[in-house]
N, C-alpha and C positions, 0 to 999 in steps of 0.2 A: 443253334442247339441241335438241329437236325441232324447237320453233316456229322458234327462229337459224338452223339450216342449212334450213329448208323454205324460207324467203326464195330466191327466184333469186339475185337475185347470190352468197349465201353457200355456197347449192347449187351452184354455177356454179364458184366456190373451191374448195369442196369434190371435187369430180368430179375438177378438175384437178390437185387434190396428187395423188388417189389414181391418177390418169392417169399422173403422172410418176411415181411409185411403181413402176406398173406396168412402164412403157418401161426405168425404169431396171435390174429385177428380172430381165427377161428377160437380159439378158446376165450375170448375177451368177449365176442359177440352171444356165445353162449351164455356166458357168465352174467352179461345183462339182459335187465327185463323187470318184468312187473314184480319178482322174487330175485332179487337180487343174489345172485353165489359166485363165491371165489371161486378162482381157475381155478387155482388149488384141487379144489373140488369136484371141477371140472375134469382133470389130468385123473383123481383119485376113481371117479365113476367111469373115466374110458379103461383104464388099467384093471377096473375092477371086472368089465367085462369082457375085457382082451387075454388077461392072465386068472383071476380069480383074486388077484391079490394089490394092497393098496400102498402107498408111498405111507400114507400117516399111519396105517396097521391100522386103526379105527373105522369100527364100523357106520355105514353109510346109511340115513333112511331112508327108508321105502320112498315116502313122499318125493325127497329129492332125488332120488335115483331115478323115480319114473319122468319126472320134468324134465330132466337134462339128457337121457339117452334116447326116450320116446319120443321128448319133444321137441328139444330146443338140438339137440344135434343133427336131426335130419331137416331141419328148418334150416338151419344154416348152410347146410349140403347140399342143400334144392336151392339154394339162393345164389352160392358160388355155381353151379349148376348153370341155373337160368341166368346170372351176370354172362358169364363167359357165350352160353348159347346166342344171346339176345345179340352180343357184341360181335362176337360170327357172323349175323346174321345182316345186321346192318354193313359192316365192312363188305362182305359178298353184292349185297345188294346196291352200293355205292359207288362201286368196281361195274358191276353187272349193267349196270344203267347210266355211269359215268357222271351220274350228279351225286355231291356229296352233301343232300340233302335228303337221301334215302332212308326211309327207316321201315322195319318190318309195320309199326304204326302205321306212321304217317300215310304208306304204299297202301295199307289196305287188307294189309296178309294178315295184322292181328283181330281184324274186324269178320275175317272171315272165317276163320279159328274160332269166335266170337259164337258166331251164328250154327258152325257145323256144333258147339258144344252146347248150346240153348237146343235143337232143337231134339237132338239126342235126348238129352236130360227134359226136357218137358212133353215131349212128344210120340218119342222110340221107343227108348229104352233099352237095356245093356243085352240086345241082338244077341253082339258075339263078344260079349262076356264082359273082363276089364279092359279090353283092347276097344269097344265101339267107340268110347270118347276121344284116345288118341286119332281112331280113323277119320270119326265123321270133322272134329278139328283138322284135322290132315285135307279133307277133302274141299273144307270151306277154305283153307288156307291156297288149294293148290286153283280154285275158282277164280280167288280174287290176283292170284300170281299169274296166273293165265290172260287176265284181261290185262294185266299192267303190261308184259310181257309182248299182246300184241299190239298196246300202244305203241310201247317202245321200239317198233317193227316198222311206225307208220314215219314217211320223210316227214309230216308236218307234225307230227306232233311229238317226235321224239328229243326236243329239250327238256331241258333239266326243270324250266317254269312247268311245262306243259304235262310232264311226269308228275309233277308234285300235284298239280291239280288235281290230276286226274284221278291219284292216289288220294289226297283227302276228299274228294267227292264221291269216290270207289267207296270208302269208307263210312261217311254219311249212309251209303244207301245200303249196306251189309248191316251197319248198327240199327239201322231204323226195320230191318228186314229181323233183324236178332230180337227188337222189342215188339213188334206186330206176332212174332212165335211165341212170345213170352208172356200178351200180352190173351192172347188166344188160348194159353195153355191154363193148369190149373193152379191161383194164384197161391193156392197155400205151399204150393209147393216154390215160389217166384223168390223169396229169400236164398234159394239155394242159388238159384245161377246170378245173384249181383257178384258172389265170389267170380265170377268169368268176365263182369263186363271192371271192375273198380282195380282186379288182382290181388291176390294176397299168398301169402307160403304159410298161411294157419291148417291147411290140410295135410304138409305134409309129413311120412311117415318113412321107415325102412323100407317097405314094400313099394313105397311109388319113386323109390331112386334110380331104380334099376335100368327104365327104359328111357328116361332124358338122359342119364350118363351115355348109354351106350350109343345114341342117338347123336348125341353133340358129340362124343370121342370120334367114332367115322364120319359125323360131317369136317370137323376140324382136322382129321386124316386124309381126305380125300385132298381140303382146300389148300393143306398146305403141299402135300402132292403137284398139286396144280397150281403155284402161287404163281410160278415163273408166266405159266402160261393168262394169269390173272393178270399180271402186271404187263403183259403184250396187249391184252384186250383194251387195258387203257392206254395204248399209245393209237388207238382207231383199228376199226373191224381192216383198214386193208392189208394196214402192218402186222396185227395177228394174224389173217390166213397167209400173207407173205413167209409166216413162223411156220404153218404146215397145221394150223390148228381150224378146226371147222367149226368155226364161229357162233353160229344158229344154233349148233347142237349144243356146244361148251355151254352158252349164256342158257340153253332152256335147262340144263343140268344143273348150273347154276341157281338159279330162279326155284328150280324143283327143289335141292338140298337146304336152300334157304325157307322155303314153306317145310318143310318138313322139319328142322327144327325149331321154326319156329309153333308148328300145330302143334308139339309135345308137349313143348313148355307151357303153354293159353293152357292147355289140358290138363295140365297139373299145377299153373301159378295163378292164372290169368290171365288180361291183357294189362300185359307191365310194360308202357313205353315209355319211348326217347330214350332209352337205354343203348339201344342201336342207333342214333345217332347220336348222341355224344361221345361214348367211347372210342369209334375210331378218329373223331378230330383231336380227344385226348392223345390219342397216341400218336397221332402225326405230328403233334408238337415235338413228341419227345423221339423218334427216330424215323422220323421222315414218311415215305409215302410206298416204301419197298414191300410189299403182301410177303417177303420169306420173314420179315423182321416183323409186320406189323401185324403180321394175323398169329401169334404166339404172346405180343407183347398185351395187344387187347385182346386177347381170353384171359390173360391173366389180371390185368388192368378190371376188367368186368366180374370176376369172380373174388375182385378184394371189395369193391365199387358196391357192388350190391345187399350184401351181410349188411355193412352200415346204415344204410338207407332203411334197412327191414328194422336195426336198432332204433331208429329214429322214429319209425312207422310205429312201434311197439311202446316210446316212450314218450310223444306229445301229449296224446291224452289218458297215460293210465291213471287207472287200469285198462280202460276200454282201448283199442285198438283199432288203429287206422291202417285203410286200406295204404299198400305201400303203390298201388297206381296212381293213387293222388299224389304220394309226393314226388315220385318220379313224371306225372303229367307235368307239375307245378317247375320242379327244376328243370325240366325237357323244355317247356315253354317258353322260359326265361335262355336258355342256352340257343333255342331254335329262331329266337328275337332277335338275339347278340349276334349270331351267323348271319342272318339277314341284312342287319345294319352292316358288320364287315366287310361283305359282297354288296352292298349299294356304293360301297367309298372306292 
């Protein structure tokens, strides 16, 4: 299956089912929830504030108008958003450290995102304005990408076991560092930041789309920029500088554009894993292992991937609503089991 779709044209087919997938998902996804509404209705309320005017001529309610453009569409937009981001981010990082058991999670980098945005929020406070939460995330993320980074540096300990170790023990000690601030801080305020440690997309809004789009569009511009030279990395550091590429620098650049999408997203969704490792093994199924083909196919893969998951999140226990990092922990778990068995055989 790999060699069929790596073909352009088939790749080219391929993109585009998942493309119309996508287009058509978005209004399906809005459309569910604890208030059940027809696209229909859906199409009638975007047109309504695209143009002024409506497919059915009929006027729209207030009530429903405000659910589906305030709420339920920028929910869906931060979800394709943080899919595609997430799946960037593991793919880089998979490349980056040559195990393909990499995940912004599992490494450490959402734990540390974790802790810069607990202690901002219970500690700081908005310094420098609506940007301190992206930074101080930015900064715990670029902490814990720095330590994996100089593992990965070390002859002994730079396997793909000995990575992952060091990433989920990185991580234990960031989460446990994230609740000893949380724990210290004042509790009536401690509700707020379970949204940072469980994830969830019930905050978001117009206003907070701005800066994870703009965020993930120049990381997935640079990466794909750079894919060629991604996909020399993984034939070994000698064969990539043999290509004229300075190794040390590329992978910290690397490692950096990956903590930094990933800080944005913690910042505005949570820590929402296994997201980044699953979707690039998804997508190596279906067109091989090429970063020109595979880092376009999982953002897109990631940005249908995620909406559903948030529907799922929104519809086991309504009315009430479940974190969608549970359900993505739960199916990350069970996919991250399956790997592990594959790779024992």
């Amino acid at each position: 299956m790999n060699s069929h779709f790596s073909r352009p044209k088939h790749f080219f087919y391929l993109c585009l089912f998942f493309l119309v997938l996508l287009v058509l998902s978005i209004p399906m996804t809005i459309a569910l929830g604890t208030v059940s509404i027809s696209p229909e209705l859906v199409l009638d309320v975007v047109l309504h504030h695209l143009t002024g005017e409506t497919l059915s001529g009929s006027d729209i309610p207030r009530g429903i108008d405000n659910i589906i453009w305030e709420l339920r569409i920028p929910r869906v937009l931060i979800a394709c958003i943080t899919g595609a981001g997430l799946a960037m981010a593991g793919l880089t990082l998979q490349a980056v450290t040559r195990n393909s058991l990499a995940d912004p999670h599992l490494l450490g980098i959402s734990a540390g995102a974790v802790l810069g945005a607990v202690i901002v929020t219970m500690h700081v406070g908005e310094v420098f304005g609506t940007m301190t939460l992206p930074l101080a995330a930015f900064c715990g993320s670029l902490l814990a990408t720095a330590i994996v980074a100089l593992v990965s540096q070390s002859d002994r300990l730079n396997s793909a076991s000995h990575l992952l170790m060091t990433g989920v023990a990185l991580s234990f000690v960031l989460i446990s560092a994230a609740n000893l601030a949380l724990f210290l801080g004042d509790h009536r305020a401690s509700h707020q930041v379970i949204f940072w440690t469980l994830g969830g997309l019930g905050l978001a809004r117009w206003s907070t789309l701005l800066l994870p789009f703009l965020v993930c569009a120049c990381g997935y511009a640079f990466l794909y920029l750079h894919s060629r030279y991604i996909n020399a990395l993984l034939l070994g550091d000698e064969t990539a500088t043999s290509l004229g590429i300075h190794v040390k620098r590329f992978r910290i650049q690397l490692f950096v554009i990956s903590a930094l999408v990933t800080a944005v997203l913690v910042a505005n969704s949570g820590a929402i894993g296994f997201v980044g490792l699953m979707i690039p093994h998804i997508g190596r199924f279906f067109v091989g292992g090429d970063n020109r083909r595979l880092l376009p196919f999982c953002a897109l893969l990631g940005a249908l991937f995620l909406p559903w998951v948030d529907v799922l999140a929104r519809s086991l226990l309504a009315p009430e609503e479940l974190p969608i990092g549970i359900i993505t922990g739960f199916i990350g778990g069970l996919f991250f089991i399956a790997l592990l068995l594959r790779s024992s055989r």
